[in-house]
C-alpha positions in Angstrom: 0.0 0.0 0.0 1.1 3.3 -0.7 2.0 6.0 2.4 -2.1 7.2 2.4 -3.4 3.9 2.0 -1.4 3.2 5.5 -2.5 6.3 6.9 -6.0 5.3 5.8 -6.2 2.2 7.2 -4.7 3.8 10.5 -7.9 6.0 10.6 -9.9 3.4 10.8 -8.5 1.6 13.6 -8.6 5.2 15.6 -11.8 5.2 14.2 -13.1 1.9 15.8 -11.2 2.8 18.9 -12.9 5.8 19.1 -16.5 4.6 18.5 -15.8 1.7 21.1 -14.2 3.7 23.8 -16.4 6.4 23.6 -19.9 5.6 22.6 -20.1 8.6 20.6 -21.1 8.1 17.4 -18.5 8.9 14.8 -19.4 10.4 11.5 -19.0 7.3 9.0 -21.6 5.2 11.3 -24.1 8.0 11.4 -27.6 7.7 9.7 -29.8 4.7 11.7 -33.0 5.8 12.7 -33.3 6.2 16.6 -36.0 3.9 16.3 -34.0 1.1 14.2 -33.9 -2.6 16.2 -30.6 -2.7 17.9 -29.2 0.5 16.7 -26.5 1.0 19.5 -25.7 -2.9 18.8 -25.2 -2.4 15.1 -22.8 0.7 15.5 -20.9 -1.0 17.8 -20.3 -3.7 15.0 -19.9 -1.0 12.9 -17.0 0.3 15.0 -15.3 -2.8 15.6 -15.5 -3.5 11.4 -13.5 -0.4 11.4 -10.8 -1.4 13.7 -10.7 -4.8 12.6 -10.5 -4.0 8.8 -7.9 -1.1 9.2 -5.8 -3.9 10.9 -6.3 -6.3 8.7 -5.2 -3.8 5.7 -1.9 -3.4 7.6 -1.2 -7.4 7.3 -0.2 -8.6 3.6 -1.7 -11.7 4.6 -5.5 -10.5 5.5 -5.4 -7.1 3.4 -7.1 -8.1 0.2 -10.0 -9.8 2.1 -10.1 -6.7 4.8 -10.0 -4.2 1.7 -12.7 -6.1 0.6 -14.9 -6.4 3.5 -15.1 -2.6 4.7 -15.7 -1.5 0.8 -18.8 -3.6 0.7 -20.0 -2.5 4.4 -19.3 1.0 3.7 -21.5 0.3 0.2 -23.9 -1.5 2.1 -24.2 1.7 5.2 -24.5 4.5 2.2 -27.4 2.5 0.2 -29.3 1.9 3.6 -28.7 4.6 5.7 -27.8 7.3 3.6 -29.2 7.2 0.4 -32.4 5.7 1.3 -33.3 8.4 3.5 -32.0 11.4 0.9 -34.9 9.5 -1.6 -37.2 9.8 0.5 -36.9 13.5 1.2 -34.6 14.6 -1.5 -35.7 18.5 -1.3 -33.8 18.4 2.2 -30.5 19.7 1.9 -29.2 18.1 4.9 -29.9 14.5 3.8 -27.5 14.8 0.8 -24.1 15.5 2.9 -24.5 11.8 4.5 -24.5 10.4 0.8 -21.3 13.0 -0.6 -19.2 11.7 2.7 -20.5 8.0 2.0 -19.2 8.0 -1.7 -16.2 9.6 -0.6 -15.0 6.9 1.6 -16.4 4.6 -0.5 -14.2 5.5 -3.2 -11.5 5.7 -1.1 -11.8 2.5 -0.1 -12.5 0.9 -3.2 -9.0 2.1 -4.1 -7.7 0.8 -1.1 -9.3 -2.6 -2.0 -7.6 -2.1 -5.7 -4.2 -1.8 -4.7 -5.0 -5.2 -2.9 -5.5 -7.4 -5.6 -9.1 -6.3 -6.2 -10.5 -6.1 -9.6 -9.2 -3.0 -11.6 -11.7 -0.5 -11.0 -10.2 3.0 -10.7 -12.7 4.7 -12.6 -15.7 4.0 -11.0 -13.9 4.6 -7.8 -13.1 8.1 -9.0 -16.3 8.7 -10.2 -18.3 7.8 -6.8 -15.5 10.0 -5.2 -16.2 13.3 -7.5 -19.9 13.1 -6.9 -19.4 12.8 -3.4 -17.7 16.4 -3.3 -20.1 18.0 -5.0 -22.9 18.0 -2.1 -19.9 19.1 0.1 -19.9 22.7 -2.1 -23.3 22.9 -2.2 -24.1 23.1 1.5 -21.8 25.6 1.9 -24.3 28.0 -0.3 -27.1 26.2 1.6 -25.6 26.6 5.0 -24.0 30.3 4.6 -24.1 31.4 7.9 -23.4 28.4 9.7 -19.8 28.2 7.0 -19.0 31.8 8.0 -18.9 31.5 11.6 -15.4 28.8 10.8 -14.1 31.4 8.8 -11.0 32.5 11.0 -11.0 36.2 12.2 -7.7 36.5 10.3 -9.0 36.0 6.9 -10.9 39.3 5.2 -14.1 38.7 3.8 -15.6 35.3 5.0 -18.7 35.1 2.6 -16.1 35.4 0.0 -14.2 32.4 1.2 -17.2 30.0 2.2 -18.5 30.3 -1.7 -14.6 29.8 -2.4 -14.7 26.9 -0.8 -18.0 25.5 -1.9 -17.5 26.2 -5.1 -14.4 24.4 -5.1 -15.8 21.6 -4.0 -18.3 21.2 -7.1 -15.7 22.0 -9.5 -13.5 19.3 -8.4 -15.8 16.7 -8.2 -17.1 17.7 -11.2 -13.9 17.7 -12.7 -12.6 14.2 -11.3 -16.1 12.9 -12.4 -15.6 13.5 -15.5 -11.8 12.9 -16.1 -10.7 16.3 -17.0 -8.2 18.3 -15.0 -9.3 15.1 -12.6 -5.5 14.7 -11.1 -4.9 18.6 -10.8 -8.6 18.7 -9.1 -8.0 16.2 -6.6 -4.6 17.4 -5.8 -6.1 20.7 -5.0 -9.4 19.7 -3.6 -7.5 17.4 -0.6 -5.0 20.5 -0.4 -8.2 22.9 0.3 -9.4 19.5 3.1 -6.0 19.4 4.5 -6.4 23.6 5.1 -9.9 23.5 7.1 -8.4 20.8 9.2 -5.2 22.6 9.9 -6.4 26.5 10.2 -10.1 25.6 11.3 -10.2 22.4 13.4 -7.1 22.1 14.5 -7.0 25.2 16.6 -10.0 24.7 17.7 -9.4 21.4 19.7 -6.0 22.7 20.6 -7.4 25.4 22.1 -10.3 26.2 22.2 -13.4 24.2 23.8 -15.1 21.9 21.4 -19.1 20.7 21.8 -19.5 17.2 20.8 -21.1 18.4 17.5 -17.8 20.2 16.8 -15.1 16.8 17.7 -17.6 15.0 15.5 -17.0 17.3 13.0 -13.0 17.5 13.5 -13.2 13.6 13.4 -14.6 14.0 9.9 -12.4 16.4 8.4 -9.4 14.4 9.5 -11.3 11.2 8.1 -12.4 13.0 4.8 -9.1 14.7 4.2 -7.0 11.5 4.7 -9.9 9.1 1.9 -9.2 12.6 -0.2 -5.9 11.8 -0.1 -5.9 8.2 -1.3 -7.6 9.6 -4.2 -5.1 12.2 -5.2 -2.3 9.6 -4.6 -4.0 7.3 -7.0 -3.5 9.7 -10.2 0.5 9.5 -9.5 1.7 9.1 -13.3 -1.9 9.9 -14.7 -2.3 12.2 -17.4 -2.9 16.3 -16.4 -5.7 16.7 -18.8 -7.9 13.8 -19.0 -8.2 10.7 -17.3 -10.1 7.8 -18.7 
């Protein structure tokens, strides 16, 4: 595995550590209904999946069948309890994040699973990955207000950088969804990740005094950020312009 594919698999063990330890639920295992049958059960299974499959993927013996595992039961989590629910109410904004962070790690992992013996397909991957963005820029014009408030003090004009930002984000997946400028897109969309975790979340848990709403959300920008990188690193050698 390449130096993000370790990382990646790393971030799933903390994530399963995290999840187990804690109770809290952590972003990737969020979406069951309060009312589902043996919901605390299932993210507790959920959370040990994570932990065992990142350890797995660190073992040349039990990665190909550990790749293969989390890629279907992160599959499985987005088609039940993310996408399901965005059908059902699909005018709701805040159904259709859930599905853009689901394909992101989905694709993520499906390159993970790839680069263990897994049937050679990078495209797809790619593809679920650059829809999954594209939700991520659109809240931020749907959610103004609530994007302004992370703006630091130290940056002029914060409107200006949360539409940046957003509209980044639909560029790019745009971009890697369709295989043009797709390498130079996902190069700068996981730079623009790696950014809100270092100047917004970052200082925030370092110093300041984070709700649980706000360590969920530092959880997922680290979790995001590092499946963004996997992508990127999977364009090494790849054409500038256009990527079949």
């Amino acid at each position: 595995m390449s130096r993000s594919q370790w990382v990646f698999a790393a971030t799933m063990v903390a994530l399963g550590i995290l999840g187990l330890a804690t109770g809290g639920y952590v972003s990737i295992w969020t979406g069951v209904p309060k009312d589902f049958p043996g919901r605390d059960l299932l993210f507790q299974a959920s959370c040990a999946m994570s932990l065992a499959a990142g350890l797995g993927l660190m073992l040349q013996r039990t990665g190909a069948f550990a790749s293969r595992a989390l890629l279907v039961y992160l599959i499985l989590w987005m088609l039940f309890f993310r996408v399901y629910p965005a059908f059902q109410a699909p005018t709701v904004m805040v159904n259709w994040w859930p599905v853009g962070e689901s394909l992101v790690m989905v694709g993520a992992a499906w390159i993970v699973e790839i680069a263990n013996g897994g049937a050679n397909h990078l495209r797809m991957a790619r593809l679920l990955y650059g829809l999954g963005l594209i939700p991520f820029g659109v809240a931020h014009f749907f959610y103004l207000k609530e994007t302004v408030v992370l703006v630091p003090a130290s940056l002029p004009s914060p409107e200006m950088w949360a539409y940046l930002t957003g509209a980044t984000y639909v560029a790019a997946g745009i971009a890697i969804a369709a295989g043009v400028l797709a390498r130079l897109a996902a190069v700068l969309v996981v730079s623009q990740m790696a950014l809100i975790t270092a100047i917004v979340w970052i200082p925030m848990m370092a110093w300041g005094h984070p709700s649980a709403f706000q360590w969920g959300e530092i959880v997922d920008s680290w979790t995001l950020t590092v499946a963004g990188w996997v992508v990127a690193e999977s364009y090494r050698g790849a054409p500038w312009l256009y990527t079949r």
